[in-house]
N, C-alpha and C positions, 0 to 999 in steps of 0.2 A: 340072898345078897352075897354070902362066901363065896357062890361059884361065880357072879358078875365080874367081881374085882380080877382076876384074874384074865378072865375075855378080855378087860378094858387094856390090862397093862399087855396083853398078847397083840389087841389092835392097834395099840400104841407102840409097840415095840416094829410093827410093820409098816406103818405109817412112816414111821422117822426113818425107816431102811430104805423103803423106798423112794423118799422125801430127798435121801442122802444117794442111794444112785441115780438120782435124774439130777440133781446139782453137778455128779461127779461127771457124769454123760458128758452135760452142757462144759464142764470145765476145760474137757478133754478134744472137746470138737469145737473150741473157742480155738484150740492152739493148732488145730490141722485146717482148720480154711479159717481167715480173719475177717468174714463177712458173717460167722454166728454170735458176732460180739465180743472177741477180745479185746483186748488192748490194744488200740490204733496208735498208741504215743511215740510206740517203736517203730513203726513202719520207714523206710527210708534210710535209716540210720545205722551209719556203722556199728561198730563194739563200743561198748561202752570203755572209757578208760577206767583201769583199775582207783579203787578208792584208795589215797595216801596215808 
């Protein structure tokens, strides 16, 4: 059982890395072509006016 705990928390720690580069991936390739799911609210629209 001492040596599982550690496997668990090693798979676990790969899991969420990899977990967290395919989120960042997707993040990243949302803002270079806007057909992998960004943000369409902006499309069209100038600059935003500064907030007062």
């Amino acid at each position: 059982m001492a040596r599982l705990i550690p496997l668990i928390l090693i798979a676990l720690a790969v899991w969420f890395w990899l977990r967290a580069r395919r989120k960042t991936a997707f993040y990243l390739s949302s803002y270079e072509t806007p057909e992998a799911g960004g943000r369409k609210d902006d499309e069209g629209r100038g600059p935003r006016a500064p907030a007062a």
